[in-house]
N, C-alpha and C positions, 0 to 999 in steps of 0.2 A: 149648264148649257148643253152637252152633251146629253144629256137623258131628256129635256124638251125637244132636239132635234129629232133623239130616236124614236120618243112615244108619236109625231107628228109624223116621222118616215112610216111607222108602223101602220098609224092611221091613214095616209098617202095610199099605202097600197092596200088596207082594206077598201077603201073607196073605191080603184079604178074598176072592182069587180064587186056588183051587188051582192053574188050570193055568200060572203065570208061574214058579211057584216048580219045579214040573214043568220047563219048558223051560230054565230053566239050572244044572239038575242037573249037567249032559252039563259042563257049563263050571267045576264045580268047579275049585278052586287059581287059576281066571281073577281077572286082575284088571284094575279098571277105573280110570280116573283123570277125576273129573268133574270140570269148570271152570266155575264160572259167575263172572266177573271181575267187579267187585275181593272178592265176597260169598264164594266157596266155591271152595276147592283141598282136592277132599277123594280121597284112594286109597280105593277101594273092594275086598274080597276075595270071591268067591264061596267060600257054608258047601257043604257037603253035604248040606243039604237045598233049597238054591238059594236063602238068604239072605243077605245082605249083609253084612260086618263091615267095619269101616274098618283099614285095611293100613297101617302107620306104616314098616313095614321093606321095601317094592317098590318099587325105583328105579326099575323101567321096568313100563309098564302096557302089556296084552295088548290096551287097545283104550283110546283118550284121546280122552273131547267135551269139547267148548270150545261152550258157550252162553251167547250173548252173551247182557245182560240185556232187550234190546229184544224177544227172542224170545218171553220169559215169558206175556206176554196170550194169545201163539198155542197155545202148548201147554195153558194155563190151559183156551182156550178150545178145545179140539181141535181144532184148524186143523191136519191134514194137510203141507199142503203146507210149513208151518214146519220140517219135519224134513228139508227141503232145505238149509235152511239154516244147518244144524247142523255145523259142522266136525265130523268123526270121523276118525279115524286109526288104524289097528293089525291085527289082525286082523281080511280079510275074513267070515270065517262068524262069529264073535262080535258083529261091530260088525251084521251083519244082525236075528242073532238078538233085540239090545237094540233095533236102531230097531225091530223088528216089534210087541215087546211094547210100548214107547212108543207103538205107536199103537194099538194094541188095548186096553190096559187101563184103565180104570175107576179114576180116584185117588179119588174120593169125598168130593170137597172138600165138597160141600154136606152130603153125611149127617155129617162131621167136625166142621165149623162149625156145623151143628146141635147137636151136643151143649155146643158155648161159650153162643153168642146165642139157640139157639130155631130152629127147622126153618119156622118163615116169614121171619123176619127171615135166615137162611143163604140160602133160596130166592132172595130179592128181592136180597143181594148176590151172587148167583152169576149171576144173571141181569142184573142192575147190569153185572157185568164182561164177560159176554156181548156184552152192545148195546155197550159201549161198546167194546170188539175190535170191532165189526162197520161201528159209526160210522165206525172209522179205518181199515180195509178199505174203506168207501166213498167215503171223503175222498179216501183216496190215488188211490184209483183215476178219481174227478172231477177232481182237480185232475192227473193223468196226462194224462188223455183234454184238457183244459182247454189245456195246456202246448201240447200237440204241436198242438190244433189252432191255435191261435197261432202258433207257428213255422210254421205250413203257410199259412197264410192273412193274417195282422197282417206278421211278422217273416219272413220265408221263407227259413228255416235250414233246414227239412225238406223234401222234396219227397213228396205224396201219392202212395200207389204208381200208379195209374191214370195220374197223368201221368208217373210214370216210363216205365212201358211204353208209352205212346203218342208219347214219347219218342226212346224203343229204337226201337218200327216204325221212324217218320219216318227215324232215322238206319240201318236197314236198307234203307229204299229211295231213302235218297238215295247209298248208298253201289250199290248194286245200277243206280242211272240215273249215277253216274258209270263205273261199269263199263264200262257197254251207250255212254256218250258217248269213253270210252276206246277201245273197241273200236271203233268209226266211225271216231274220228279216226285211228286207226293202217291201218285199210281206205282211208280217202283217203289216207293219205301214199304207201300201197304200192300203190296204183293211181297218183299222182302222179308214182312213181317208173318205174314199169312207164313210160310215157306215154312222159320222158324216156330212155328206152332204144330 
């Protein structure tokens, strides 16, 4: 039940926008294999008009994501960079083609969810999920920053690059004046020795 819902949401939003359904024309008989663990193992088949059916009989898929579920807020939220983080595998020019459309299209969750609850009540939880992706985007990122400067300064696991490199000089020139003490000492022995001759 869950996987005829998802392949018809998928095709749902290929439709509100013509040109997705356009770019994987070209990928007809492709097929896809989406993972979102433990919720969704679903084969996907490209139709000939670039929609989606679900594949029951394709042992090997022509491109396979694996999206983890911690992912979801990011793509909910069209966070970009979440598509880093997206295991994919299979063919390079198809697996291109699907992250491009993934980041370009328009799922239309609020105008969707407007039609269940009401286009204010959709607005304020779409925006609800918004801040709150944005909250934990900033959390991590304070308590990042928070961490390392602890280990840098409380705990001193990390070392600040500034005194790295001031570091590096120090041992640049102390390796540079054992050199130049190197080469003294070996000019006194060979004068020392000259003497005794």
């Amino acid at each position: 039940m869950l996987t005829v819902f998802t392949v018809d949401q998928f095709n749902h939003i290929l439709r509100r926008e013509d040109w997705p359904l356009k770019r994987l024309q070209p990928f007809k008989g492709k097929t896809i294999h989406f993972r979102l663990p433990p919720i969704l193992d679903l084969r996907l088949i490209i139709q000939e008009n670039g929609e989606l059916l679900q594949s029951h009989d394709q042992p090997e898929a022509d491109v396979t994501l694996l999206i983890m579920p911690a992912l979801l807020p990011g793509l909910i939220a069209r966070d970009e960079s979440v598509y880093d983080n997206i295991d994919i595998s299979g063919d390079s020019g198809f697996e291109n083609e699907l992250i491009a459309i993934g980041k370009h299209i328009r799922p239309g969750i609020e105008q969707n969810l407007g039609k269940i609850i009401g286009d204010i009540p959709a607005h304020r939880v779409v925006q609800a999920g918004n801040d709150i992706f944005q909250w934990h985007i900033n959390l991590t990122r304070n308590l990042t920053e928070a961490m390392g400067e602890y280990w840098q300064e409380e705990q001193p696991l990390l070392v600040k690059s500034g005194a790295a490199r001031k570091t590096s000089e120090q041992i640049k020139l102390l390796q540079q004046d054992t050199d130049r003490l190197k080469a003294r000492i070996n000019r006194i022995i060979q004068a020392a020795n000259a003497d005794q001759v």
